[in-house]
C-alpha positions in Angstrom: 2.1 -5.5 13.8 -1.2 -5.6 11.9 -2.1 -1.8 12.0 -2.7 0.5 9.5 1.0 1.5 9.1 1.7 -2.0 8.2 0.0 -2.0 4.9 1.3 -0.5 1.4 -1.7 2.7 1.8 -3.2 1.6 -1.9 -5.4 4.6 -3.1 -8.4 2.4 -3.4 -9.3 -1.2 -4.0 -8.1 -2.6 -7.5 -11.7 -4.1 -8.3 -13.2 -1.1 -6.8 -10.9 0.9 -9.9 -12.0 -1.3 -12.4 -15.8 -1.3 -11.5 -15.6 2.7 -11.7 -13.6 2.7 -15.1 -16.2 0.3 -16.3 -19.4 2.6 -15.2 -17.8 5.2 -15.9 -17.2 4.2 -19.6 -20.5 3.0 -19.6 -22.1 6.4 -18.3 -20.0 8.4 -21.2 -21.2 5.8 -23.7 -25.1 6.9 -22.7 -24.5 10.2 -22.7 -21.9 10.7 -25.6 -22.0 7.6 -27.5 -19.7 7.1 -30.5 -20.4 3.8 -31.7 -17.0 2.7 -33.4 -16.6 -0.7 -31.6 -20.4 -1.8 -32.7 -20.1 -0.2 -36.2 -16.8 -2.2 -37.0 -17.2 -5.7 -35.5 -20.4 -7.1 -35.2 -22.4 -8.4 -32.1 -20.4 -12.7 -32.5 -16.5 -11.0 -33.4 -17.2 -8.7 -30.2 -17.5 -11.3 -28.4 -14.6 -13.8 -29.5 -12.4 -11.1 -29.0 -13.4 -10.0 -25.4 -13.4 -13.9 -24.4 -10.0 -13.5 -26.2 -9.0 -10.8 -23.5 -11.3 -12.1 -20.8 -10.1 -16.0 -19.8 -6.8 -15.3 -19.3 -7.7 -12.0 -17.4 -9.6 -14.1 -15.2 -7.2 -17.0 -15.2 -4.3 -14.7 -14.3 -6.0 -13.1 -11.7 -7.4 -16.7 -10.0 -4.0 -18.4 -10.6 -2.2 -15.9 -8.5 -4.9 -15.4 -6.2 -4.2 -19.3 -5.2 -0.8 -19.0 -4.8 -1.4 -15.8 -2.1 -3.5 -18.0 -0.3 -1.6 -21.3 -0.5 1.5 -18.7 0.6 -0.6 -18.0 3.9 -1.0 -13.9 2.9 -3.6 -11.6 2.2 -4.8 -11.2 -1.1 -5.9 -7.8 -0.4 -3.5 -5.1 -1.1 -5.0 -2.8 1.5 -4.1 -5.7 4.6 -0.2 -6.6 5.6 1.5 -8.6 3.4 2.8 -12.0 5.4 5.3 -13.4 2.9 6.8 -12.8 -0.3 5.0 -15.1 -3.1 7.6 -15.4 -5.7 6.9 -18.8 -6.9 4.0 -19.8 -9.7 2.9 -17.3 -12.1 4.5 -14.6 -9.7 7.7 -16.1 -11.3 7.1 -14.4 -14.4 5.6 -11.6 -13.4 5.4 -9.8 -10.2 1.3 -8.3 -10.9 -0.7 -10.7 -12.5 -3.3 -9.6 -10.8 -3.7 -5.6 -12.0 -2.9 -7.5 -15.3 -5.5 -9.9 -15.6 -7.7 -6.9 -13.9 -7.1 -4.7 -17.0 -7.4 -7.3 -19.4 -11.0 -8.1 -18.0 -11.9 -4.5 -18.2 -10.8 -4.6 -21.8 -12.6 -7.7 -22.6 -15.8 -6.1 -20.9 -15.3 -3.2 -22.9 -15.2 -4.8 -26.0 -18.0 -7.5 -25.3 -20.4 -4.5 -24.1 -18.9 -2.4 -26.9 -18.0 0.8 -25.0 -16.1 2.8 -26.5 -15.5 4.8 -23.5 -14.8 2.0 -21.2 -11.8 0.9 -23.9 -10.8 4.5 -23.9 -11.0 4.4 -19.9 -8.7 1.5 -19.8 -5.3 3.8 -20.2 -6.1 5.9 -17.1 -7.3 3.2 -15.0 -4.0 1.0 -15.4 -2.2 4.4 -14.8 -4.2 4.7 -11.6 -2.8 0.8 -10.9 0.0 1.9 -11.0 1.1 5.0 -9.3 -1.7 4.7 -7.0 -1.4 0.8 -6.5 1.4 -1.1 -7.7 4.3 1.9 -7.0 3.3 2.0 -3.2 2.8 -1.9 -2.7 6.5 -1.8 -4.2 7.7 0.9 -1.9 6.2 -1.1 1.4 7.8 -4.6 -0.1 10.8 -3.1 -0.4 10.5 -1.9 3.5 8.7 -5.0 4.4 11.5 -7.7 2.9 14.0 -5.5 2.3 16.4 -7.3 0.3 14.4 -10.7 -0.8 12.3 -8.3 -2.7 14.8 -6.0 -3.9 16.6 -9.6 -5.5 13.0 -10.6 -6.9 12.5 -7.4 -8.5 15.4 -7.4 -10.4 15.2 -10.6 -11.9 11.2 -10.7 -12.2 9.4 -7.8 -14.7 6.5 -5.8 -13.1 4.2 -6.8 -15.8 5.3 -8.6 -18.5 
């Protein structure tokens, strides 16, 4: 049944989190700007360390993305989830997503040097996950019962 009681009732959109972390940091660094990433590491170190952060964000997040859709479910958190992906990367971690989502944020914090956006970072995953990753676990759990219960026991959340 593909209705809204069939979905895990995330509080908003992952990206949708991270863009507003970002503009919000970005906001705070206009209007209170502290300057401590770009007076400690210059412009070309700033950089190597987001891409440092930022390719395996992005590789997590595209990696896992593939196996969703080579699964035959929806990527989105907000739509019914059709099977249980447990194979790929989702064998050694059950959100690569949400954790290549905050390590883009913090690789876009650092290569834009906001201060705020880094600082943003802590409440934003915190957001993930009560307001994300605790309820997609709660309708998993109701959705594939004991499959899921198994994976979650042998498989960490994050890391």
């Amino acid at each position: 049944m593909n209705d809204l009681r069939d979905t895990p009732g995330v509080i908003a959109p992952p990206p949708l989190i991270a863009l507003a972390t970002l503009l919000f940091g970005l906001a705070l660094d206009w209007f209170l700007p502290s300057f401590i990433l770009r007076g400690t590491f210059g412009f070309g170190t700033c950089l190597v360390i987001a891409v440092i952060f930022i390719a395996p964000g992005i590789a997590m997040a595209i990696v896992a993305w593939r196996s969703f859709v080579q699964a035959g479910t929806n990527v989105e958190p907000w739509k019914p989830s059709l099977r249980l992906v447990t194979e790929g990367i989702f064998a050694w971690m059950r959100n690569p997503m949400y954790v290549g989502l905050i390590l883009l944020l913090v690789g876009l914090a650092i290569a834009l040097g906001s201060d705020w956006t880094l600082v943003l970072v802590l409440p934003a995953a915190l957001i993930l996950h009560f307001g994300v990753v605790k309820r997609e676990e709660r309708y998993l759990t109701a959705t594939f019962g004991e499959s899921y219960q198994t994976y979650t026991s042998t498989v960490p959340r994050y890391f």
